[in-house]
C-alpha positions as CSV (number, residue, x, y, z in Angstrom):
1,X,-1.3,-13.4,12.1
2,X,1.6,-10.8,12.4
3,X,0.2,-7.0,13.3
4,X,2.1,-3.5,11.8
5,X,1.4,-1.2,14.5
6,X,2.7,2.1,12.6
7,X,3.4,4.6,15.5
8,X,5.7,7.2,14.2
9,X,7.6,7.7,10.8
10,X,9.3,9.8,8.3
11,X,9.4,13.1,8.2
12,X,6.6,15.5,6.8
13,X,7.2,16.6,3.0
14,X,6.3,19.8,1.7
15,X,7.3,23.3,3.4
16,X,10.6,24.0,5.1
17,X,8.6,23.7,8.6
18,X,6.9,20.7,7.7
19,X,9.5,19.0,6.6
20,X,11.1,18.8,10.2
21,X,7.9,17.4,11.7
22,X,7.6,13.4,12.4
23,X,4.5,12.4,10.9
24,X,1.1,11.6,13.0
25,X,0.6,9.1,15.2
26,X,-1.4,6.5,13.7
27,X,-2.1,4.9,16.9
28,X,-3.5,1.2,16.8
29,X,-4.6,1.4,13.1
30,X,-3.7,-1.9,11.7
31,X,-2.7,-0.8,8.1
32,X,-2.3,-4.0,6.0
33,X,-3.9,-7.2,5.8
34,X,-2.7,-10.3,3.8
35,X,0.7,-11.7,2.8
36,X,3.4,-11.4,0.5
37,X,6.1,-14.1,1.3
38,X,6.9,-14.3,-2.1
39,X,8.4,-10.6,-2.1
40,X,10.1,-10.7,1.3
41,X,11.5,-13.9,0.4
42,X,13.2,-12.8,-2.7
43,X,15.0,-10.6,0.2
44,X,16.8,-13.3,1.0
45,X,18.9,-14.5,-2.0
46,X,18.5,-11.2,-4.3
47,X,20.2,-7.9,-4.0
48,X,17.9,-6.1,-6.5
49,X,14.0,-6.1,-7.0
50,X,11.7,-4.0,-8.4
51,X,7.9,-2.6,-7.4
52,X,5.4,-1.2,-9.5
53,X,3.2,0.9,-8.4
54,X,0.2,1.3,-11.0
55,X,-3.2,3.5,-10.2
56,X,-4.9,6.9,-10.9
57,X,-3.8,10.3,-10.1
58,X,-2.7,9.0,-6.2
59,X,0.1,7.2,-7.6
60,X,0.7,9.5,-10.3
61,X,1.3,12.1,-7.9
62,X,-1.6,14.7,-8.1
63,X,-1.4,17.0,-5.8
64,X,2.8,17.3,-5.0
65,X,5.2,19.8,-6.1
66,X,7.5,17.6,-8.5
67,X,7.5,14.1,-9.3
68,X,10.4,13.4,-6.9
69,X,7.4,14.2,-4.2
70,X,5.2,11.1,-5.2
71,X,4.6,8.6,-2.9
72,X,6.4,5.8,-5.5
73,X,9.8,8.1,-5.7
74,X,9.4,8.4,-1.7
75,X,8.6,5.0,-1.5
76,X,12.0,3.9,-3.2
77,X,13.5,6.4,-1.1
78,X,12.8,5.2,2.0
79,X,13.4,2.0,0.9
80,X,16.4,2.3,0.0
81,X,17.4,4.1,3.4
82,X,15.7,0.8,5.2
83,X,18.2,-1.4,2.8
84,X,21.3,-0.3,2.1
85,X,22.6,-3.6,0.5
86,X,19.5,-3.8,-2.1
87,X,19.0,-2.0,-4.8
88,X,14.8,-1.2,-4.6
89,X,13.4,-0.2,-7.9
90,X,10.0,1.5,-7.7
91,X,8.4,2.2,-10.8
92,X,5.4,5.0,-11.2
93,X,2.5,3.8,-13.4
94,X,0.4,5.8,-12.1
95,X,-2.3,7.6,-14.6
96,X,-4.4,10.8,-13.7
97,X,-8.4,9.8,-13.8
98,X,-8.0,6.4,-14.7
99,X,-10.4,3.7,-13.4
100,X,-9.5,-0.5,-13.0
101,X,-10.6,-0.9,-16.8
102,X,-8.3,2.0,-17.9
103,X,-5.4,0.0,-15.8
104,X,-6.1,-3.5,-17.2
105,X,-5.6,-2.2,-20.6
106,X,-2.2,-1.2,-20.2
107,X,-1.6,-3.8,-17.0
108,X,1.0,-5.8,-19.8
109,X,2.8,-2.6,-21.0
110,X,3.3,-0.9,-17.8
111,X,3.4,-3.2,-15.7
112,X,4.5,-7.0,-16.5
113,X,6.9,-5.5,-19.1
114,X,9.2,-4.5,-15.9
115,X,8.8,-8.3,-14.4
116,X,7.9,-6.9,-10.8
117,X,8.3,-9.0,-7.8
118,X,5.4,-6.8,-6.2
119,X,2.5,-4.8,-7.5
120,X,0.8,-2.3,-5.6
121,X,-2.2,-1.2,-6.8
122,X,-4.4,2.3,-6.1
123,X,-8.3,2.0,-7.3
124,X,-11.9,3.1,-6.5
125,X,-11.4,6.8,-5.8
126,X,-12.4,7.7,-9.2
127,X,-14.9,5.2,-9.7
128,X,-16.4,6.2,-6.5
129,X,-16.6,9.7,-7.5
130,X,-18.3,8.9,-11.2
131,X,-20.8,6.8,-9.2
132,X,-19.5,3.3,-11.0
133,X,-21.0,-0.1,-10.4
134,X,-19.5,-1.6,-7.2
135,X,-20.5,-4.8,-8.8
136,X,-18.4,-3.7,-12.2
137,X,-15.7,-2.3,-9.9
138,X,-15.1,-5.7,-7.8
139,X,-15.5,-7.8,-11.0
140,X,-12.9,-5.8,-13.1
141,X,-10.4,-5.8,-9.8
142,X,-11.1,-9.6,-9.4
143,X,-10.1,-9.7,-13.3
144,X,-6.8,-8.2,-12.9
145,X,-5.8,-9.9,-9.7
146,X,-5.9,-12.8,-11.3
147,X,-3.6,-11.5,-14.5
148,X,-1.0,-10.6,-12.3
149,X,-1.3,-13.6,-9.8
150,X,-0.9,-15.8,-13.3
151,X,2.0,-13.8,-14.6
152,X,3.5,-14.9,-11.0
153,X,3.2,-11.3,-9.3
154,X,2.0,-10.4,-6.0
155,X,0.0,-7.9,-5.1
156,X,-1.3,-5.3,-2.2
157,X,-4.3,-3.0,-3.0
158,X,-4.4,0.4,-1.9
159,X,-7.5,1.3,-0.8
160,X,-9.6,5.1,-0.7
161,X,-7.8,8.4,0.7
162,X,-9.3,10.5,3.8
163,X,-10.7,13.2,2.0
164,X,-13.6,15.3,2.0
165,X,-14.8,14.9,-1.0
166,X,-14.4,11.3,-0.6
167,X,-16.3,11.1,2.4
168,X,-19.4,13.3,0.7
169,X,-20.1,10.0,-1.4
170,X,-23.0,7.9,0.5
171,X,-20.8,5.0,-0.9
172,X,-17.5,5.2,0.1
173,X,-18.1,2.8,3.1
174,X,-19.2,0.5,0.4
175,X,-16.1,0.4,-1.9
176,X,-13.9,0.2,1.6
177,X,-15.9,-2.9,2.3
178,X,-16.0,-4.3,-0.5
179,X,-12.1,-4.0,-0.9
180,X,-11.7,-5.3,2.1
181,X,-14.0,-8.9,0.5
182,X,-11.4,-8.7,-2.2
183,X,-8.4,-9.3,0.0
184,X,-10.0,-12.0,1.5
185,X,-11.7,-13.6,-1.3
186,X,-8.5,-13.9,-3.4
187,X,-6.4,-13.8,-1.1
188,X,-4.5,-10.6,-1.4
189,X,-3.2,-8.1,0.6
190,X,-4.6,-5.2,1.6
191,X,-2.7,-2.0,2.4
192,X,-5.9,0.9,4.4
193,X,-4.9,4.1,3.3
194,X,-8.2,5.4,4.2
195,X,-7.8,3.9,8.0
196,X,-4.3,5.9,7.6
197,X,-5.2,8.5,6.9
198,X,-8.3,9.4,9.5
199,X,-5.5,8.1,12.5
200,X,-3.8,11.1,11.4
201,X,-7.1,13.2,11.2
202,X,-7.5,12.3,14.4
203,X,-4.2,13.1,15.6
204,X,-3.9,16.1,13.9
205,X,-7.3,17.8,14.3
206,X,-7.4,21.5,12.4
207,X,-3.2,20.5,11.0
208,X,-4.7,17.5,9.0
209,X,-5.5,19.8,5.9
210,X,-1.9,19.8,5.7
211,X,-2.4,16.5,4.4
212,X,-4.8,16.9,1.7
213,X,-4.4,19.1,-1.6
214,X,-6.3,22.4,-1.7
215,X,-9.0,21.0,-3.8
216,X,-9.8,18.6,-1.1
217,X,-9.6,15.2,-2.9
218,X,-5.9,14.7,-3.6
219,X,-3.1,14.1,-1.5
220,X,0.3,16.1,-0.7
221,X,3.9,16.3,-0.5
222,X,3.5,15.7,3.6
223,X,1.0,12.8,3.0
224,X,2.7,11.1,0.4
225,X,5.8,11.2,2.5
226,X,4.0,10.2,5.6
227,X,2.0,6.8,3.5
228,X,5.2,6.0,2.0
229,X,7.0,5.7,5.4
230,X,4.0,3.6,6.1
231,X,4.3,1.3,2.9
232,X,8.1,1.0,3.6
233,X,7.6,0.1,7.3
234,X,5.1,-2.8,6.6
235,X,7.8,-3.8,4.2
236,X,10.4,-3.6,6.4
237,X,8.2,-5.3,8.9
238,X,7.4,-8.7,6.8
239,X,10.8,-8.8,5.7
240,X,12.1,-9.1,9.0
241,X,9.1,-11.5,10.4
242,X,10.2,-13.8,7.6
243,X,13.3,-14.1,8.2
244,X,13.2,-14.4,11.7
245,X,10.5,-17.5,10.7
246,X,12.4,-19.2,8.0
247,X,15.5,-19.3,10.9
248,X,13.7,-20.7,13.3
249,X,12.2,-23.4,10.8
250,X,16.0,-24.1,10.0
251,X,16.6,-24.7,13.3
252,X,14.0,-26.7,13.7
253,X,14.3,-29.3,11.1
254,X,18.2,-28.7,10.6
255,X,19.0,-31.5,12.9
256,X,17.1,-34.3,11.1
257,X,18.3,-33.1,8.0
258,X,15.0,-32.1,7.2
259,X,14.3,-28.8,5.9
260,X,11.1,-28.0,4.2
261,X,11.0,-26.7,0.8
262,X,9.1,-23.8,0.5
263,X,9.8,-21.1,3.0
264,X,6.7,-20.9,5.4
265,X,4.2,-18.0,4.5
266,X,4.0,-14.8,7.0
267,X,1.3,-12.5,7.5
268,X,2.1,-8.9,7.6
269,X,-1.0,-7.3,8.7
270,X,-4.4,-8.7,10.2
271,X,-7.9,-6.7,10.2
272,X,-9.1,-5.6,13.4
273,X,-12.4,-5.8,13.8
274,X,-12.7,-2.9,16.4
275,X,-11.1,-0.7,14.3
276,X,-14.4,1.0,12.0
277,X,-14.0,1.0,8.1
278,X,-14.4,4.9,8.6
279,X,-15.1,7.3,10.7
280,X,-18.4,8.8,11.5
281,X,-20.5,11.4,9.1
């Protein structure tokens, strides 16, 4: 498997100063694990695609000074920047306080009406908070994977943000683990926000509450620009991974007139075992 090593991005978002600071140093925190070959694929032989980002009040935005400030209208952003020749459409269907029930009931509205190429969806913060089932959580998640993945749409899960009142829940280690099953289980990728997120902690000591909202759940202008230029980069990354692949399986069957089919899957992230779900209490 292919490894993102994110080790310096975009810009910080936010204040005048902030804005001209890189963003932390997430070191050797693996971000993503899984595949989506169908989306970097589609890079190939289409100029325009379209994302849609659906979650709670981290994709909505919660916590930044204008929409234009959420990590979806970033995300298209940087995109776009990455891609000059494609046109990236990222929609926001992101809801404040909604839960993975909340989301499945709208999952054909807001989200397959746009036929997206990729999903990516936030969950378990506010179930986590409200004390939910983990049992209920996984099954409802399990029950919309497999919606999209019939409707023909991929999809990378967002996991839990670095926050304190994320990390006062006994359970949080729980729903990071048992996202983490998910991906495996169903095969579907995995983007670690909350791994994200404590690299910077760590690189940013007494700065990180930059990063998180004054009411110490939600994210903000600087870390939505930062996790953006982290989304875009794995992006970037498996886009690039696949097509150096797909040329050298072109040159490797071209001569017998024998080139497969299907373009050969790529991995775009692996989980590293040494790395901790989270960090200590």
């Amino acid at each position: 498997m292919a490894v993102l090593l994110l080790t310096a991005g975009v810009a910080l978002a936010g204040s005048a100063a902030a804005s001209q600071r890189p963003c932390p140093n997430a070191g050797k925190a693996q971000l993503l694990q899984g595949e989506v070959p169908r989306f970097t694929a589609r890079f190939g032989h289409s100029r325009t695609l379209k994302i849609v980002t659906i979650g709670s009040s981290s994709t909505a935005g919660a916590g930044a000074t204008s929409a234009a400030n959420s990590y979806p209208s970033q995300l298209e952003a940087d995109l776009a920047r990455r891609f000059p020749s494609h046109d990236i459409d990222v929609v926001n269907a992101g809801a404040n306080g909604q839960e993975v029930p909340d989301m499945l009931a709208r999952l054909d509205q807001d989200v397959l009406s746009h036929k997206p190429d990729l999903v990516i969806w936030q969950f378990g913060s506010n179930a986590l908070l409200r004390r939910r089932s983990l049992e209920e959580l996984e099954a409802s998640a399990r029950l919309g994977i497999e919606r999209l993945r019939r409707a023909g749409v991929e999809v990378i899960m967002m996991d839990l943000q670095h926050a304190p009142r994320i990390d006062d829940v006994a359970a949080r280690d729980d729903v990071l683990r048992m996202m983490q099953r998910l991906s495996i289980s169903t095969g579907t990728a995995l983007f670690h926000r909350y791994r994200l997120m404590k690299a910077w902690a760590a690189a940013l000591g007494g700065g990180y509450a930059e990063m998180v909202a004054p009411d110490q759940l939600h994210m903000t202008d600087a870390s939505y620009r930062c996790m953006a230029g982290a989304l875009a980069a794995t992006l970037q990354d498996a886009v690039e991974r696949q097509q150096t692949a797909s040329g050298r399986t072109a040159g490797r069957f071209a001569s017998a007139a024998q080139l497969p089919v299907a373009i050969r899957k790529i991995s775009i992230g692996a989980m590293n075992a040494s790395v901790a779900v989270s960090q200590p209490r």
